[in-house]
N, C-alpha and C positions, 0 to 999 in steps of 0.2 A: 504494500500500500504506500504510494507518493503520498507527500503533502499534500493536503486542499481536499484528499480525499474521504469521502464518508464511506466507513466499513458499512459491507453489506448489512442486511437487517435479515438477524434469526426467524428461521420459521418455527410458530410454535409446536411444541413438541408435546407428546402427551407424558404428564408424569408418571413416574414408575407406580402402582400399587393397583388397588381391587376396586370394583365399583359397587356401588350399594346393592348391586341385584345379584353379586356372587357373593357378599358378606350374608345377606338374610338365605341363600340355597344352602352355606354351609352352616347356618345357625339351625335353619328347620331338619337336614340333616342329622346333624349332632342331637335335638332334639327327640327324634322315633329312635334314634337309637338309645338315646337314655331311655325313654318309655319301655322298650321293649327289655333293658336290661333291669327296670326298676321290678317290671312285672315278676322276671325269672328269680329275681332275688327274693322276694316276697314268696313266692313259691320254696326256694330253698330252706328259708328261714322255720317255715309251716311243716313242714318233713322233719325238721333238726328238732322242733318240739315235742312233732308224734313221736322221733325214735325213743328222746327219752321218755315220755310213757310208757312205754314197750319195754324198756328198759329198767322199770322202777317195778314196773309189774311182775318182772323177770326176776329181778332183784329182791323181791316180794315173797316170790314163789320159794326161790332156796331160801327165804328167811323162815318161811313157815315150814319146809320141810325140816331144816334146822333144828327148829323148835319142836316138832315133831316127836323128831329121833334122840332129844332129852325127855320130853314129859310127857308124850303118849295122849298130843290132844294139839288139837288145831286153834288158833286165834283169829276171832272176827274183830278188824278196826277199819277204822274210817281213818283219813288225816287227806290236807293239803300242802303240799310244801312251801316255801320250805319249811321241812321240820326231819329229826331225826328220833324213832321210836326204840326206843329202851325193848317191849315187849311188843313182836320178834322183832330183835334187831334190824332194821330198816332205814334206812337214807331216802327222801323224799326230792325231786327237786322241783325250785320253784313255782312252775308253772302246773304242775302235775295233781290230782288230785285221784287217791287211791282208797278203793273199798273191799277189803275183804271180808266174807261169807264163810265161816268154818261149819261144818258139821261132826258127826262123828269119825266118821274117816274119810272127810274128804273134804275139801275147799272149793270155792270158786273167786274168782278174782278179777276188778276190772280198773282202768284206767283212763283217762283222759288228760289232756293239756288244752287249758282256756284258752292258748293262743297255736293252737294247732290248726289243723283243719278239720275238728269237733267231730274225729271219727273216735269212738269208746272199742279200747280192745280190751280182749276178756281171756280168763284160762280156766280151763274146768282140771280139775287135778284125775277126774274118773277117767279120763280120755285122754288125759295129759298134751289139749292141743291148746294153742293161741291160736286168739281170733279176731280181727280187726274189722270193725263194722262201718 
């Protein structure tokens, strides 16, 4: 460039980034995909509760045979967790809430968790099956 001369004039140019209509594509995006990961997590959660019912009733079951095979007679209680019972020794946990039914040589037993998905499983000692309804 001589003297006296004016430098050309820049054409404009588009600046570097994203425009508003591909900012809200990957927000609604991100979006179903959280929805659909919130659902499955809520799902997972609901199973993690049944098992431990399943598990307390389980826990329930060798308590009373336990007891059993000391004193020759089965134990009917009730309890919610959390709590842990002295007679038959038993660990309850929090959400669970557990009833057993003795008779003379036989029990029956069942289980639910408040924040389950409010299926009650049961065990009949005559048959020695678990059952989830």
């Amino acid at each position: 460039m001589t003297t006296g001369q004016r430098p050309a004039p820049h054409r404009a140019s588009r600046a570097g980034g994203f425009t508003l209509i591909e900012l809200l594509v990957v927000v609604a995006i991100i979006g179903v995909l959280a929805a659909i990961a919130v659902q499955a997590f809520s799902r997972y959660r609901e199973r993690a509760y049944d098992a431990a019912a399943i598990h307390d009733l389980a826990n329930a079951v060798k308590a009373e045979e336990a007891y059993y095979a000391t004193n020759e007679a089965y134990v009917t209680f009730s309890a919610s967790g959390p709590t842990n019972l002295a007679v038959p020794q038993v660990s309850i946990s929090g959400t669970v809430t557990l009833n057993m039914k003795a008779a003379s040589e036989s029990f029956e037993g069942t289980s639910t968790s408040n924040r389950g998905s409010g299926r009650v499983y049961s065990y009949d000692s005559i048959t020695d099956t678990f059952v989830g309804n």
